[in-house]
C-alpha positions as CSV (number, residue, x, y, z in Angstrom):
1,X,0.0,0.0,0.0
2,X,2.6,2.5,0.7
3,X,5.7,3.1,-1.6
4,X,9.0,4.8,-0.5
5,X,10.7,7.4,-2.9
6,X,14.6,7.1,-3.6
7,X,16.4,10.0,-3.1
8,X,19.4,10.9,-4.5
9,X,20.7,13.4,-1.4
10,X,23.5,11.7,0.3
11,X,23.1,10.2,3.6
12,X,22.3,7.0,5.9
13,X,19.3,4.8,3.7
14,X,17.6,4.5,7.4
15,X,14.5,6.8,8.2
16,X,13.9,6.6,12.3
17,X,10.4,7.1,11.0
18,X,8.8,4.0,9.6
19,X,5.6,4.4,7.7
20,X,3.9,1.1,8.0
21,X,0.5,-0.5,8.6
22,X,-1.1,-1.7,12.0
23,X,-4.3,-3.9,12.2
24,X,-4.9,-2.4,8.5
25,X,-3.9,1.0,9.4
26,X,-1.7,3.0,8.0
27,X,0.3,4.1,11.4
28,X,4.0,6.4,11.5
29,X,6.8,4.3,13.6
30,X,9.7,6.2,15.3
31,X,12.8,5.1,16.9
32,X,12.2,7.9,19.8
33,X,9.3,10.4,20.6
34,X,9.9,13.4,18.0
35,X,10.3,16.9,19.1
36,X,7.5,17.9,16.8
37,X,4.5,15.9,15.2
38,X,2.0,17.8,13.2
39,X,-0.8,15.9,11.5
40,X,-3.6,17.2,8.5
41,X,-6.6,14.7,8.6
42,X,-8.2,16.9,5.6
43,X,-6.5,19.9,4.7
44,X,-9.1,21.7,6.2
45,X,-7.9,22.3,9.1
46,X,-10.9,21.0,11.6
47,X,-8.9,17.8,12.1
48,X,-5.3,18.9,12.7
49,X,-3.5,17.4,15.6
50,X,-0.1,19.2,16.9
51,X,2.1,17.1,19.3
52,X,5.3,18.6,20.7
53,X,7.8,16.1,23.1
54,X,5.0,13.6,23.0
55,X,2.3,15.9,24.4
56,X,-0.7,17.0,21.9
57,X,-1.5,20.7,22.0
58,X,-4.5,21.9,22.6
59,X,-4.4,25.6,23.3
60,X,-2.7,26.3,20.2
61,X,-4.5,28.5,17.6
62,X,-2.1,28.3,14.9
63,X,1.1,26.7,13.8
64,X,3.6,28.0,11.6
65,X,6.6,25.2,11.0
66,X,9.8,25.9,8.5
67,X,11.6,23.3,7.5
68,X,14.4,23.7,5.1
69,X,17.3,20.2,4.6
70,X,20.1,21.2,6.1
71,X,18.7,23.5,8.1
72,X,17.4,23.1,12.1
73,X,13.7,22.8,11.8
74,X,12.1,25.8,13.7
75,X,8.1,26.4,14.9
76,X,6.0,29.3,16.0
77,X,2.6,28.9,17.9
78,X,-0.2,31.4,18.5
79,X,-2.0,30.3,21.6
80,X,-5.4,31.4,22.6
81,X,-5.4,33.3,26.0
82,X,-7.1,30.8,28.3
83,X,-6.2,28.5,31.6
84,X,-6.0,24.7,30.1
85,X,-7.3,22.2,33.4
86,X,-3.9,21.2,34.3
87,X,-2.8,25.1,35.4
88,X,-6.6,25.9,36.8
89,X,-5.8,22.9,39.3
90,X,-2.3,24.0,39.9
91,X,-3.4,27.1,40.9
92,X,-6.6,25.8,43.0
């Protein structure tokens, strides 16, 4: 089902990412949790997921990611101004 492009840019053949299927799934495998994971169900935007250290995001309003090879990949985030659970029960 899935097919993996050659590239011709030098470098190590091995991806830690593995796209692969689970239970008939398409699923992403990864050596080690990524610093960023950003997900587009659609396109549209009403199914985007953003996960950063493992953790999905949920305040965030927007996401801008650049990503250039050879080059450290860098984000921005607008947030919305709001208390998320976690900090309304640190702060009691």
């Amino acid at each position: 089902m899935f097919k993996r492009m050659k590239s011709n840019v030098g470098g190590n053949d091995r991806s830690p990412i593995q796209l692969t299927e689970v239970n008939g799934k398409p699923a992403l495998v990864f050596d080690e949790m990524p610093a960023l994971v950003f997900v587009s169900n659609n396109g549209h935007g009403s199914f985007d997921k953003l996960y950063i250290d493992g953790v999905e995001s949920v305040t965030h309003r927007n996401v801008t990611i650049t990503s250039e090879v050879g080059e450290i990949t860098t984000y921005s985030l607008d947030k919305y101004a709001i208390r998320t659970e976690e900090v309304a029960e640190d702060i009691g």
